[in-house]
C-alpha angles and dihedrals in degrees: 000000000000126000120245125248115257086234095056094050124099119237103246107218113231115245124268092242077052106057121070121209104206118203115206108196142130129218121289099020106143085195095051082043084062092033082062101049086050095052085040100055101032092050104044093055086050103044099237123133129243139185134190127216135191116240087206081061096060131043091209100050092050100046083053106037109027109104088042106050132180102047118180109206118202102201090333100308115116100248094177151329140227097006127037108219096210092209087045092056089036087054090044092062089044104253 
């Protein structure tokens, strides 16, 4: 049988337990406090996992993320900065 065309193939989504929401924030940040509510939230309904990490913690993260925290990830691609839109990061893991 023939294989198909890269054009004419779907996209397959990855499954929710293989995706990873990453949420760049410091301490006593109000915004990445409500960040958090919003992952949280989004991505325990959907059964994806998430992780947060400190940008005091690490000196990258910092020099590339620190004027716009906090900073939500979605499989290591910047989805979106300040405030979280709960139906934005629901559509983005393909809910």
């Amino acid at each position: 049988m023939a294989r198909m065309s890269p054009l004419f193939r779907r996209n397959t989504p990855a499954a929710p337990r293989d995706r990873l929401v990453t949420l760049v924030r410091k301490p006593g940040c109000h915004l990445c406090d409500d960040a958090q509510v919003v992952v949280e939230k989004v991505c325990g309904e959907l059964g994806v996992p998430w992780e947060q990490k400190d940008i005091t913690q690490d000196r990258e993260l910092h020099d590339r993320y620190w004027e716009q925290i906090p900073v939500v990830l979605v499989d290591g691609s910047q989805h979106t900065f300040w405030r979280v839109n709960e139906d934005r990061l629901r559509k983005a893991l393909g809910d």
